[in-house]
C-alpha positions in Angstrom: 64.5 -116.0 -53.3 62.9 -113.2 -55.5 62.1 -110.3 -52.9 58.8 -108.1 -53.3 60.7 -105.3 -54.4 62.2 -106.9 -57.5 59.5 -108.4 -58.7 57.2 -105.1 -58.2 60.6 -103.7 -60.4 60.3 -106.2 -63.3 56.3 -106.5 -63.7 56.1 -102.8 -63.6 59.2 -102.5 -66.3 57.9 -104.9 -68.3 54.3 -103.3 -67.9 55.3 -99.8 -69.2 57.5 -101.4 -71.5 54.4 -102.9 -73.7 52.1 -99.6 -73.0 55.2 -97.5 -75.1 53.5 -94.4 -76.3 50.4 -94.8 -75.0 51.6 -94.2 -71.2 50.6 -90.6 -71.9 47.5 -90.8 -73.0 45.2 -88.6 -71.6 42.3 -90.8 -69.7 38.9 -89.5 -71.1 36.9 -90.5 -68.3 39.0 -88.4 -65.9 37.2 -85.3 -64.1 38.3 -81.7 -64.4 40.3 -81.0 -61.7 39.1 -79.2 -58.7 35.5 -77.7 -58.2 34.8 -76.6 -61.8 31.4 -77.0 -62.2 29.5 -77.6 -65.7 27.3 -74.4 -66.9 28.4 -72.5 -63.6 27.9 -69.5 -62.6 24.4 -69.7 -63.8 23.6 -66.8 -66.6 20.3 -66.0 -67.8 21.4 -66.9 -71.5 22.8 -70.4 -70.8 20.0 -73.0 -70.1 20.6 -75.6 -67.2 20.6 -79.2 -66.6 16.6 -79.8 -66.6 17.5 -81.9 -63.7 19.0 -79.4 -61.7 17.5 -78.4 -58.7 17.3 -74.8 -57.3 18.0 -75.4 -53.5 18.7 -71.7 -52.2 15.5 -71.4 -50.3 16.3 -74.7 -48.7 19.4 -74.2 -47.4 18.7 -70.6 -46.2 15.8 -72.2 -43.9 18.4 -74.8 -42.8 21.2 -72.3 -41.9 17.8 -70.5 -40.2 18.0 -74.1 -38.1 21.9 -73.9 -37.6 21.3 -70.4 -36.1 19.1 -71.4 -33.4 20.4 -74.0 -31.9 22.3 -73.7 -28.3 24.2 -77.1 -27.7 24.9 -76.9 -24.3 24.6 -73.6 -24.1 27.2 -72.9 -26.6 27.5 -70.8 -29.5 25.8 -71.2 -32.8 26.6 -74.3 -35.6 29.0 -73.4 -37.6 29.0 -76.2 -40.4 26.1 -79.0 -40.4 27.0 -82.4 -41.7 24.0 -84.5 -43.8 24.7 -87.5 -45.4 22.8 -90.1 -47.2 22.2 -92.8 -44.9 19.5 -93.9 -42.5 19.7 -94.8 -38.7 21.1 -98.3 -40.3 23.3 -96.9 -41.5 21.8 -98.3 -45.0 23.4 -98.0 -48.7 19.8 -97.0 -50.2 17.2 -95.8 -47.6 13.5 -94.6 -47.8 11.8 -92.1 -49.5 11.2 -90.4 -46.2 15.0 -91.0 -45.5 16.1 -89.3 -48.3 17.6 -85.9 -46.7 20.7 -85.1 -48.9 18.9 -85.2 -52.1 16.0 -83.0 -49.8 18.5 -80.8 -49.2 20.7 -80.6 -52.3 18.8 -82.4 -55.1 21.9 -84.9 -55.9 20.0 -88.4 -55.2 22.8 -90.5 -55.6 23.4 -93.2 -53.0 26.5 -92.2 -51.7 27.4 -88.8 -50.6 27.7 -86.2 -47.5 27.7 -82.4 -47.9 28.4 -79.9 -45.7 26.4 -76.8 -45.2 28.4 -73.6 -43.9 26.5 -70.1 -43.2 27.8 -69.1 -46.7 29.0 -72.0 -48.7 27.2 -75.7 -49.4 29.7 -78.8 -50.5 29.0 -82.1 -51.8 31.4 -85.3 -51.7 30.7 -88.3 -53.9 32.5 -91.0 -55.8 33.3 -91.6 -59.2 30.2 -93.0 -60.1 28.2 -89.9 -59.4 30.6 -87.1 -59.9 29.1 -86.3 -63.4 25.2 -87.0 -62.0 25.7 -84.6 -59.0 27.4 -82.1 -61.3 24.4 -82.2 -63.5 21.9 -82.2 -60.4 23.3 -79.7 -57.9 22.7 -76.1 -58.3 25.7 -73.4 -58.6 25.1 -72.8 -55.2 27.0 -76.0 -54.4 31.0 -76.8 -54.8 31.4 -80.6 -56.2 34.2 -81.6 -54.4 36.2 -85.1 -54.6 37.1 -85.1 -57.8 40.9 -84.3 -60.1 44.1 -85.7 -59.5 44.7 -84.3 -56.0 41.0 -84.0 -54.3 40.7 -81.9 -51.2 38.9 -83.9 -48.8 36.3 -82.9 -46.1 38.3 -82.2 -43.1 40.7 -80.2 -45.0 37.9 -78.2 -46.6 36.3 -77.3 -43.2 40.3 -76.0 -42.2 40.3 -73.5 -44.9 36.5 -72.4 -44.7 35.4 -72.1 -40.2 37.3 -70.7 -37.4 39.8 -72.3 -34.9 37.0 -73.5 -32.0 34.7 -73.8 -35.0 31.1 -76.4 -33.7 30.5 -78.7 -36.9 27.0 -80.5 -36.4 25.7 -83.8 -36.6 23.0 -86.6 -36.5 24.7 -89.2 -34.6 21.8 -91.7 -35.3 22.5 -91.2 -38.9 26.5 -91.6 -39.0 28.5 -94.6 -38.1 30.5 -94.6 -35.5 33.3 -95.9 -37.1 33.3 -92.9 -39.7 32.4 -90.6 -36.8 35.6 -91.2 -35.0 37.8 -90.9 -38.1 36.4 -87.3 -38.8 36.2 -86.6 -34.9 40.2 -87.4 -34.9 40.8 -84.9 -37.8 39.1 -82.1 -36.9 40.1 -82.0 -33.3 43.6 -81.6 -35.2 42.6 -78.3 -36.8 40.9 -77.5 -33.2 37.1 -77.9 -34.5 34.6 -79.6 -32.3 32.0 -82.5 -34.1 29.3 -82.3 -31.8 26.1 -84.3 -31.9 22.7 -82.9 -33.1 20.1 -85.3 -31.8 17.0 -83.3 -32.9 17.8 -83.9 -37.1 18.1 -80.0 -38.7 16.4 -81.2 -41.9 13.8 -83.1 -40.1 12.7 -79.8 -38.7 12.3 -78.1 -41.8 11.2 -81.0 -44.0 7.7 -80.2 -42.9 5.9 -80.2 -45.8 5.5 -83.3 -48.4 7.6 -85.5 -46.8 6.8 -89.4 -47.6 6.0 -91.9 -44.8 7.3 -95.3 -44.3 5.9 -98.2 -46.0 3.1 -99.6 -44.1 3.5 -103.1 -46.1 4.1 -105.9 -43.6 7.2 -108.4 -43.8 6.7 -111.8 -44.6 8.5 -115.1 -44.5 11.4 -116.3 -46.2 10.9 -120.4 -46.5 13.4 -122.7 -45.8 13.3 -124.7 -48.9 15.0 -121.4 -50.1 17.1 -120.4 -47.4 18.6 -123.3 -47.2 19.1 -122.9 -43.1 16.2 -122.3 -40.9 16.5 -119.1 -38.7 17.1 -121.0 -35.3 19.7 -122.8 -36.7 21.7 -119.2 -37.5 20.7 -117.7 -34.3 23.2 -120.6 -32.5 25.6 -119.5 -35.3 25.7 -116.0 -34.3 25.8 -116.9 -30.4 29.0 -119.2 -30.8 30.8 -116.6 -32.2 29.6 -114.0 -29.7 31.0 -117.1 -26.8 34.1 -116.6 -29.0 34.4 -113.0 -28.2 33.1 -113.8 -24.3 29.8 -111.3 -25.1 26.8 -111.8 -23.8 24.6 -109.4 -26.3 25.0 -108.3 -30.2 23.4 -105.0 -31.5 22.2 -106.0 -34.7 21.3 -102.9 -37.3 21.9 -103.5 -40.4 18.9 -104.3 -42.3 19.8 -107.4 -44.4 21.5 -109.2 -41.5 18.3 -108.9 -39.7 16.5 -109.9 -42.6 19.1 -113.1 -43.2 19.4 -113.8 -39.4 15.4 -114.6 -39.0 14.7 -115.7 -42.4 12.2 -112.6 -43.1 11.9 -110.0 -46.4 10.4 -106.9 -46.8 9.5 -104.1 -48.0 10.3 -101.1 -46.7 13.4 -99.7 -48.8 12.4 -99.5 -52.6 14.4 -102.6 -53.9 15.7 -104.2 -51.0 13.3 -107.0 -49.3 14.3 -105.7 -45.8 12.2 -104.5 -42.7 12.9 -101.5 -41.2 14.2 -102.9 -37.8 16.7 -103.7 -35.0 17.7 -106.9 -33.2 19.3 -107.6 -29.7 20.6 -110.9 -29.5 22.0 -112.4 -25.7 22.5 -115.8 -24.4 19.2 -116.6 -23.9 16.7 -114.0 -25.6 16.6 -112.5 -28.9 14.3 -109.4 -29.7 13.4 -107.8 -32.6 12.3 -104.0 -32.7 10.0 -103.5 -35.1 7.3 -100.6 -35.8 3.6 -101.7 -34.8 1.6 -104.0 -37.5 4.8 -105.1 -39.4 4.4 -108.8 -39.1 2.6 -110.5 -41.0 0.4 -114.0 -39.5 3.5 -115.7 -41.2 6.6 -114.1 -39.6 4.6 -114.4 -36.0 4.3 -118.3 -36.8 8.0 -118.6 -38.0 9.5 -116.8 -34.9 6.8 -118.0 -32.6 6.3 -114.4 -31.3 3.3 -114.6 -29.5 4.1 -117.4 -27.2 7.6 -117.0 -26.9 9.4 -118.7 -23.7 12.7 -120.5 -25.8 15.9 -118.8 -26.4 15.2 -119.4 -29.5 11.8 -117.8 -30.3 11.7 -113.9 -30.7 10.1 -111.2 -28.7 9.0 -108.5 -30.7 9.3 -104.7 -29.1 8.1 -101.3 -30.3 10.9 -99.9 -32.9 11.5 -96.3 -30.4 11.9 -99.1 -27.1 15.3 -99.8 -28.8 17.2 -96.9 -27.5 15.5 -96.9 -23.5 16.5 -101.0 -23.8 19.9 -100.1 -24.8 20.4 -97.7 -21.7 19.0 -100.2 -19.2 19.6 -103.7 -20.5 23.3 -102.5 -21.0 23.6 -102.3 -17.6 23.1 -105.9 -16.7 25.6 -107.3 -19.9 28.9 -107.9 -19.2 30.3 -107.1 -23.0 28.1 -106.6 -26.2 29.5 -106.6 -29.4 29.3 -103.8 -31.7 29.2 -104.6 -35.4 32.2 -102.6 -36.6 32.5 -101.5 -40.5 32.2 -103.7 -43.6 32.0 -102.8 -47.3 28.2 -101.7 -47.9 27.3 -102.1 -44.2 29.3 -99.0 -42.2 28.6 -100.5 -38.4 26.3 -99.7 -35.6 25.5 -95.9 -35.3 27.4 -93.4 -33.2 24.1 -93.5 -31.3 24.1 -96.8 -30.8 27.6 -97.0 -30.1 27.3 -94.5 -26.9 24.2 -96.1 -25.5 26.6 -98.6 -24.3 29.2 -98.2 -21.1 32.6 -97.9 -22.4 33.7 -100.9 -20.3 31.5 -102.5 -22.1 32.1 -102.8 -25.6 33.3 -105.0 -28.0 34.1 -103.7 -31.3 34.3 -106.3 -34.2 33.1 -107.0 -37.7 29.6 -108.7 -37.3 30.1 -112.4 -37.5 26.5 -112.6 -40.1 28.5 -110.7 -42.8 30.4 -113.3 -43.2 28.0 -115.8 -42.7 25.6 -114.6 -45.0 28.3 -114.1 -47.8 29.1 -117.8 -48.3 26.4 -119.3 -49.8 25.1 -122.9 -48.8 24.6 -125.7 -51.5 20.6 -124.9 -51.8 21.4 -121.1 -51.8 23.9 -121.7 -54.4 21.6 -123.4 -56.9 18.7 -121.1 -56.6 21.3 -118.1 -57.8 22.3 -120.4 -60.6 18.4 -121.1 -61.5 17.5 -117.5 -61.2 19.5 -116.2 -63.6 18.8 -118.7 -66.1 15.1 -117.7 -65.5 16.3 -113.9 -65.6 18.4 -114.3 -68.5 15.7 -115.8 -70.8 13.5 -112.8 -69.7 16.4 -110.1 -71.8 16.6 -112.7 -74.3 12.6 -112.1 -74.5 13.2 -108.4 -74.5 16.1 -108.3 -77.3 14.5 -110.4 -79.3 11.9 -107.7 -79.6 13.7 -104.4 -79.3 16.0 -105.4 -81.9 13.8 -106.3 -84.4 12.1 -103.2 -84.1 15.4 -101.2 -84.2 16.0 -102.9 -87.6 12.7 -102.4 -88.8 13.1 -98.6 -87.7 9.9 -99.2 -85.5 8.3 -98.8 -82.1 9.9 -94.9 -81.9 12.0 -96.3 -78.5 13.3 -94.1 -75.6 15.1 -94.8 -72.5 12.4 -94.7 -70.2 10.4 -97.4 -72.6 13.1 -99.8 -72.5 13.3 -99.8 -68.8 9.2 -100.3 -68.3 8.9 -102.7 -70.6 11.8 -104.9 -69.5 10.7 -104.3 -65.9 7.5 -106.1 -67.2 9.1 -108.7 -69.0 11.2 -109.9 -66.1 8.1 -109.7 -63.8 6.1 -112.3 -65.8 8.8 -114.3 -64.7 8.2 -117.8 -62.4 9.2 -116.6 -58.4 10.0 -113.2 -59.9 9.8 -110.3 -56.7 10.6 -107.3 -58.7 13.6 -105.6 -59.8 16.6 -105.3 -57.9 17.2 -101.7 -58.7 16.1 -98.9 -60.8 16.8 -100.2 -64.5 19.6 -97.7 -66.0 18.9 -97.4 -69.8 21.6 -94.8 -71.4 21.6 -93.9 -74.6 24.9 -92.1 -76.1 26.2 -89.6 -73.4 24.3 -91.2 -70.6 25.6 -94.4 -71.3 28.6 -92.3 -69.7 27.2 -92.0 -66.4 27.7 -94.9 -64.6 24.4 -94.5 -62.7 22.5 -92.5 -64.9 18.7 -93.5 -64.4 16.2 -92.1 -66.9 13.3 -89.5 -66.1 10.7 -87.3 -67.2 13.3 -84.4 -67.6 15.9 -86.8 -68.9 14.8 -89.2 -71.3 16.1 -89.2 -75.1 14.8 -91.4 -78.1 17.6 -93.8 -79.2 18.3 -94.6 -82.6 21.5 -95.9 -84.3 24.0 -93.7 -83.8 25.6 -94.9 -80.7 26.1 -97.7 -77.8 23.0 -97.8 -75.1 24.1 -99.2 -72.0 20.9 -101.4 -70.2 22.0 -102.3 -66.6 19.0 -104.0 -65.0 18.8 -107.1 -62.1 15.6 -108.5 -60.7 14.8 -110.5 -57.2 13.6 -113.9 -56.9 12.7 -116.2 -54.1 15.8 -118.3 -55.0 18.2 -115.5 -55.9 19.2 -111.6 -57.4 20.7 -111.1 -60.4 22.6 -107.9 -62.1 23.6 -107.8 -65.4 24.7 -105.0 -67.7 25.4 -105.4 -71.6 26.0 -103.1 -73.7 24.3 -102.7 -77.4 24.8 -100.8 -80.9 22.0 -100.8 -82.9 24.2 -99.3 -86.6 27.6 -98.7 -87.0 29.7 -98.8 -84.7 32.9 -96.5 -84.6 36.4 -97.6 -84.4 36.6 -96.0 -80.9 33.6 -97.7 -79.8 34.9 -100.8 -81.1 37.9 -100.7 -79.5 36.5 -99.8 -76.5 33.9 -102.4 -75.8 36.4 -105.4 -76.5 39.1 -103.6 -74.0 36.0 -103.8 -71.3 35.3 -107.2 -72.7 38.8 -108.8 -72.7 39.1 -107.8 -69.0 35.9 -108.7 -68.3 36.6 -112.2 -69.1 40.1 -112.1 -67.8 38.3 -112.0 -64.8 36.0 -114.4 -65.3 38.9 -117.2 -66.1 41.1 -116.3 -63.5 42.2 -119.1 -61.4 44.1 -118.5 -58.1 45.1 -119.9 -54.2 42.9 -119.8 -52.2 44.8 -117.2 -49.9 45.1 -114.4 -52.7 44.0 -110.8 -51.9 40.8 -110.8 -52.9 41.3 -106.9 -54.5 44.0 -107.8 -56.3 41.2 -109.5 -59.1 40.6 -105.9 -60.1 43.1 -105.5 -62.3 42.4 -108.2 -64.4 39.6 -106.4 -65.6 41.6 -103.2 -65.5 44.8 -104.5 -67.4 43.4 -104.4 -71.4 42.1 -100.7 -70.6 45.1 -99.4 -68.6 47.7 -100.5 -71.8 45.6 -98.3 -74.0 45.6 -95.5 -71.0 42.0 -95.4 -69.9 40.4 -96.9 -66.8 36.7 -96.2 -65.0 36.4 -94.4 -61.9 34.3 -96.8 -59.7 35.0 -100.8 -58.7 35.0 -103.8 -60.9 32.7 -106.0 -58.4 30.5 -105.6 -55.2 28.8 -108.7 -53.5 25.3 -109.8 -53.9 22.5 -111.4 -51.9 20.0 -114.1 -52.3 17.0 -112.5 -52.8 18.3 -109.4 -50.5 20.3 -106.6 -51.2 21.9 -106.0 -54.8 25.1 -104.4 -52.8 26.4 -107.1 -50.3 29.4 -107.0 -47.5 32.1 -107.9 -47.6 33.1 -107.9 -51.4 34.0 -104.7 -52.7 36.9 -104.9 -55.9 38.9 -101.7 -55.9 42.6 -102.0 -56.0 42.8 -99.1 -54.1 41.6 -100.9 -51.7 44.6 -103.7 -52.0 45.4 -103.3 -48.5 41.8 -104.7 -46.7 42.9 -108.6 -46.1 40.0 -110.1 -47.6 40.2 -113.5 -50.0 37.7 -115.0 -51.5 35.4 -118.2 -50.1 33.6 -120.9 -51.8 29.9 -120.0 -52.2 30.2 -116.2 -52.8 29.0 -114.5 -55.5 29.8 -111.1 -56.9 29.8 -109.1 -59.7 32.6 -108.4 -62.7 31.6 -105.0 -63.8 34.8 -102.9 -66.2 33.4 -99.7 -68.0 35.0 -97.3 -70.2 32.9 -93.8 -70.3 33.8 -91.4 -73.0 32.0 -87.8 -71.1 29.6 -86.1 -73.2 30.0 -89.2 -76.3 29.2 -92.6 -75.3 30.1 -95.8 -72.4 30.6 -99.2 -72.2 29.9 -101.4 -69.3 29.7 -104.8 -69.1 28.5 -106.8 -66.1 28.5 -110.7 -65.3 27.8 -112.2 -61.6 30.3 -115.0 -60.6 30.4 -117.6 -58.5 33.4 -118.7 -56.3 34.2 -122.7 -57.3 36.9 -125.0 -56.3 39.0 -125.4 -59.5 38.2 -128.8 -61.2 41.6 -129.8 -61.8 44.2 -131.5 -59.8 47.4 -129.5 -58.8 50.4 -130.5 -58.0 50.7 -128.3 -55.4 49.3 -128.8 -52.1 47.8 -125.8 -52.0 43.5 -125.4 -52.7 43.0 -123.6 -56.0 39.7 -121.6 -56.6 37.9 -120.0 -59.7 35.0 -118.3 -60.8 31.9 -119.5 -62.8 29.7 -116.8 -64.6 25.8 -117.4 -63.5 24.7 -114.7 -65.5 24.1 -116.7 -69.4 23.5 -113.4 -71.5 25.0 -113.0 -74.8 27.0 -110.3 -75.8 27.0 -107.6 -78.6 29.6 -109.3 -81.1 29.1 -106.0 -83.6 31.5 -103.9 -81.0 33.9 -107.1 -81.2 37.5 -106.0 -82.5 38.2 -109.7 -83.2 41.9 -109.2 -83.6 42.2 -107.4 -80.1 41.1 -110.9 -78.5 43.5 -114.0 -77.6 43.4 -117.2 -78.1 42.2 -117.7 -74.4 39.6 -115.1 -74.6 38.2 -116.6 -77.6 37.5 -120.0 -76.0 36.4 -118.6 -72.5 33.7 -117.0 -75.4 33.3 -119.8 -77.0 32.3 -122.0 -74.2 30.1 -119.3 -72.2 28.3 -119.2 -75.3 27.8 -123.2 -75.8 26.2 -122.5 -71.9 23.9 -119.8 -72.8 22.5 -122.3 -75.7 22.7 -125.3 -73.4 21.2 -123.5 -70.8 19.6 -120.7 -71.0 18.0 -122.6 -74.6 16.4 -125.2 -73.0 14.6 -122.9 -70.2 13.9 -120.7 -73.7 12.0 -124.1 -75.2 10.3 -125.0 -71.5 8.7 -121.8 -71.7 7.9 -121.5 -75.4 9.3 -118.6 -76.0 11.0 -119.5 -79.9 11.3 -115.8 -81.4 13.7 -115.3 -77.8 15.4 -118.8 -78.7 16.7 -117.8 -82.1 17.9 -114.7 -81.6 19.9 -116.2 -78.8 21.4 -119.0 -80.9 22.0 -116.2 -83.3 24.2 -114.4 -81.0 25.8 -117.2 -79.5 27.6 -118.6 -83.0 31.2 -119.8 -82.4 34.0 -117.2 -83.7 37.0 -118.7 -84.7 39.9 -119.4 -81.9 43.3 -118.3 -83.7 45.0 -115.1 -83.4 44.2 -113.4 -86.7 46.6 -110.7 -86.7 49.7 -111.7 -88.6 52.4 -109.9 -86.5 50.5 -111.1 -83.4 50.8 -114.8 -84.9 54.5 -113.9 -85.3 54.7 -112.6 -81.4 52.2 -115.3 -79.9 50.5 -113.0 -78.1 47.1 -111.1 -79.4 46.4 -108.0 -77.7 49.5 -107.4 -74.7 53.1 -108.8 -73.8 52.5 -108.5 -70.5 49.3 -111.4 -69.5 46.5 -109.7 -66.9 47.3 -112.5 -64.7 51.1 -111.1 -64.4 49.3 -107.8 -63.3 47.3 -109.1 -60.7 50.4 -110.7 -59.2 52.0 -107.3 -59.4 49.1 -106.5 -56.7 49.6 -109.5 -55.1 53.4 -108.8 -54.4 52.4 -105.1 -53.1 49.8 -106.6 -50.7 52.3 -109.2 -49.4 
């Protein structure tokens, strides 16, 4: 029997073996180390990022706030804590949500900063370190970033005093991440304490958005494919499982899964702004005044409500008075615990209940709502053939004027008028996110999104990366592709058909149906890594039907190898590589798949599974270094392609849109299957002696 240790020995031998030389190369996408920040200090003779944001006068009236406050008749706040979630503990939140990008200008969707009585920092991840650098003023250290990042806790050791108060919104932190940092810093003697009154709420006094007054509305069976009654059983069998009697329900797209409702309260997500209580025999929903429309009030029969399965509806602020007095009369509630994209209940939340009286688990919906049912499934499948004749509309055009050096294109244009293209769409709700258009060095920033200050004409001179996803009432889609409107360079060449060749590595994968589900990122990693470059953010997140673009539990990061998840029949993801070249150009390409049950028998007894790209958009075969691909990739190209004509051609013709038609059949020729390159021929192998699939068991033997 081969033991972990020697096969880890041999795949990683064998590995470094084929890299040679190129084991050293430097990794262009990698940050400077440290806090080095671009353009900083600021001098009057070096202009600054036009998006950067001078936020001195903020953050002296917020250390103004940090002064005053007596927590228990303590001493002042020595460090305040803001991050950039909601009291849902939400991925993307509201305008009037928005209080780290108030207080710092960075509006990226993941970050926290602290704010000291001299010194502001700002942690992100590697999709937004370059953005935030850009964004934030010199008065703010960037932190997170180089080979050995100092994190949060051991930046608050080196900057406050022993017996040091470090504030918070406990409404606006998980608990789950609350207790980690709680842990650390009572290590270093430092006391988290909560701040209940919000610091930035009391200075964001002037210009501050309100919530969406738009009402929800109902989400009909014939897409959901499961009526809402029918899940609130689900969810109280598993809460009988885990002998509770009541579930606090906050995350917004459970809720909005659960009862079968969207809407429209966060910009791109079709969620209400809400929370549920769910016990054995009443389920209420805690909702702001005027929010349902005649429809939802119909569907959950709230207005003559006397089943366990109809809904009461309460006054969104009754929430926390119901948790301090219902609590007393449950016997165990379960407390949604942390999942990728959905971070638990709220600290708040949390210590409204007795400590005898909570259950701490994953919420059962997460994974209920992750694996798709059969009518579910086919509405995905049907929206993105509808979505993908919409960019085959859009290419058709923008190339055509790119060749006939008209229409005087930006980044901002291309993102308005695909918007509009994808709207005309059948069922079409909207975009899924802000459309990211990057042309040349913002095609290097992984979530770069154009504006006023930022926008740049594109010509011919480099790749433009066009990331874009729209809702439907049968499904969300999210597709990136990545275009070159001249001549490509050799490095861009090479590049993209690295990010491709992983890209659909990871689409043809085929596994057990117990393998770790993380250990699928490096398929898409491997062609990069053996030419010593990588991307600092996943290869894959989850995604919802008609619901949020960013979906628990699926999150692809092999650094992540260790979380126990596999993957299930029915979900759907994305398979995202990127290469970014700072300050020159980036790749990214982006296909959602869908979990199958592989066609073929096996002799083994064990259930094999696969994936199935949804998304039928062609790709830029200009950047294709043909001889980089193998065989295998070639037909995996080959037949995706045959499914785009099959496919996405007919819905082309059923609409009438021709001049879309033939520039997809143009794209979608066949390219020859053998191995071109003459001492490949002579090895067998195109592109690597060591097959992606031998690197994902490497991560599969490290998990084990």
């Amino acid at each position: 029997m081969i033991t972990r240790k020697f096969i880890v020995i041999i795949l990683y031998g064998a590995l470094s073996l084929c890299k040679g030389q190129q084991s050293s190369a430097a990794d262009n996408s990698r940050e400077s180390a440290g806090n080095e920040r671009h353009l900083c200090p600021a001098t009057a003779d070096v202009a600054q990022p036009a998006e950067r944001f001078d936020s001195r006068a903020r953050l002296d009236s917020l250390r103004s706030e940090m002064k005053k406050q007596n927590v228990i008749q303590g001493p002042i706040i020595d460090a305040y804590l803001v991050a950039t979630g909601d009291e849902h503990q939400s991925e993307y939140v509201a305008d009037r949500d928005k209080r780290l990008q108030f207080i710092s200008g960075f509006s990226g969707s993941a970050g926290i900063a602290v704010i000291t009585t001299t010194k502001a920092a700002l942690w992100t991840d590697g999709r937004y370190h370059a953005q935030a650098d850009n964004q934030l003023s010199c008065d703010w250290m960037l932190m997170g970033r180089g080979d050995k990042p100092k994190n949060l806790t051991d930046w608050l050791r080196e900057e406050v005093r022993i017996g040091a108060r470090v504030g918070a919104d406990p409404a606006l932190m998980a608990n789950s991440q609350w207790e980690v940092l709680n842990k650390k810093l009572s290590e270093y003697s430092i006391f988290l304490l909560q701040i209940k009154n919000n610091l930035i709420d009391q200075i964001w006094t002037e210009d501050r958005p309100s919530y969406s007054q738009h009402q929800a509305y109902p989400w009909p069976q014939l897409y959901a494919g499961k009526g809402h009654m029918a899940k609130i059983l689900a969810v109280r069998n598993e809460m009988r499982d885990q002998d509770c009697d009541a579930m606090i329900i906050t995350a917004l797209d459970e809720i909005a899964w659960l009862l079968n409702i969207r809407g429209r309260d966060i910009p791109y997500n079709p969620v209400l702004r809400s929370y549920v209580i769910i016990t054995k025999d009443q389920v209420k929903l805690y909702v702001s005044p005027g929010k349902l429309n005649d429809g939802v009030k119909r569907q959950l029969s709230t207005e003559s409500c006397f089943s366990p399965l109809c809904v009461r509806v309460q006054n969104y602020e009754n929430i926390w008075d119901d948790l301090r007095t219902f609590s007393q009369l449950w016997k165990r509630v379960l407390l949604p615990t942390a999942s990728e994209f959905s971070p638990g209940v709220s600290r708040a939340v949390f210590m409204s209940i007795p400590v005898d009286k909570r259950r701490l688990a994953p919420s059962p919906i997460v994974a209920m709502k992750a694996e798709k049912n059969l009518v579910e499934r086919e509405g995905m499948r049907n929206a993105h053939i509808r979505d993908a004749a919409a960019i085959c509309e859009f290419m058709s055009m923008f190339e055509e004027q790119m060749d006939n050096n008209e229409g005087e294109w930006s980044e901002m244009k291309v993102a308005e008028i695909l918007d509009e293209i994808r709207m005309e769409q059948n069922m079409s709700r909207g975009i899924s996110f802000p459309t990211i258009v990057g042309f040349g060095p913002h095609g290097a920033l992984p979530h770069y999104e154009p504006t006023n200050l930022t926008n740049v004409p594109i010509d011919k001179s480099s790749t433009l990366v066009i990331d874009s996803g729209g809702h439907y009432l049968d499904g969300s889609t999210d597709v990136t592709r990545t275009y070159h409107f001249g001549n490509p360079t050799k490095e861009e060449k090479d590049s993209y058909t690295r990010v491709l060749m992983g890209h659909i590595d990871m689409a043809s994968f085929v596994f057990p149906k117990n393998f770790p589900m993380n250990g699928a990122d490096v398929l898409a990693r491997g062609p990069l890594w053996q030419d010593g470059k990588d991307y600092a953010h996943g290869t894959g997140h989850g995604i919802g039907v008609f619901l949020n673009i960013h979906e628990a539990p699926i999150l692809l990061s092999w650094s992540k190898i260790s979380n126990g998840k596999v993957f299930k029949e029915g979900y759907f993801f994305t398979d995202e590589p990127g290469y970014y070249q700072t300050g020159s150009f980036g790749i990214r390409l982006e296909n959602v798949l869908e979990v199958v049950k592989k066609d073929e028998k096996s002799d083994s007894s064990d259930e094999f599974l696969a994936f199935k790209a949804v998304t039928l958009v062609p790709y830029e075969m200009k950047l294709v270094n043909m001889d980089l691909l193998s065989p295998l990739q070639r037909r995996w190209l080959n037949e995706y392609n045959a499914r785009i004509r099959t496919e996405v051609g007919a819905e082309l013709k059923r609409q009438k849109r021709m001049k879309a038609y033939n520039w997809m059949m143009k794209k979608t020729k066949d390219i020859p299957e053998l191995c071109c390159r003459a001492s490949s021929a002579r090895s067998g192998v195109c592109h690597s002696c060591v097959p992606t699939t031998v690197l994902a068991i490497l991560l599969l033997a490290i998990s084990i």
